[in-house]
N, C-alpha and C positions, 0 to 999 in steps of 0.2 A: 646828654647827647653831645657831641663829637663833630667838628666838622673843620675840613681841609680845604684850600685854594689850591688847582689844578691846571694846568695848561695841557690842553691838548690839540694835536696835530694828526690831520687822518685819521681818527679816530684806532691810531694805532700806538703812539708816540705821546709818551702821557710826563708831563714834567712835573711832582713834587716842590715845596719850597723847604728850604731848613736852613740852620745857624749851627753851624757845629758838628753836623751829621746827627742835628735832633729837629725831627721834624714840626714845621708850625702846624699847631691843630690851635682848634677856637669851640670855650667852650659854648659861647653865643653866635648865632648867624649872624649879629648885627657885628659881631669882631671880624668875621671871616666876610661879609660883604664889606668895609670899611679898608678889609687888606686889599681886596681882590679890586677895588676902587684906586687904591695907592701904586700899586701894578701897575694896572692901566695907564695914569698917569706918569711915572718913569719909565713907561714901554718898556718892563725890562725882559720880554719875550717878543721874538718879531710877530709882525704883523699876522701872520695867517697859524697863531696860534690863538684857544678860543680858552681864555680865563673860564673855569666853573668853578662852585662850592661845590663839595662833594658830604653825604652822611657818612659818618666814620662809623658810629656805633646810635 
């Protein structure tokens, strides 16, 4: 299983993260909550965007 950190905004406005124009996927939840944690922490999305995991596959 597959899983991606997401930002989303109005549930319209959905931001991806990636290095390269290759997207981070993780292939543990514990990788993908430990990113999605590190986020948080650098706020590097404002405020009134809402961090998720997402299932990829």
């Amino acid at each position: 299983m597959l899983f991606r950190v997401v930002g989303v905004y109005l549930d319209d406005i959905r931001v991806t993260f990636a290095d390269k124009q290759q997207e981070f996927t993780f292939s543990k939840l514990k990788d993908a909550q430990d990113f999605l944690e590190e986020l948080r922490k650098q706020e590097a999305l404002p405020e009134n965007y809402e961090l998720k995991i997402e299932k990829i596959s």
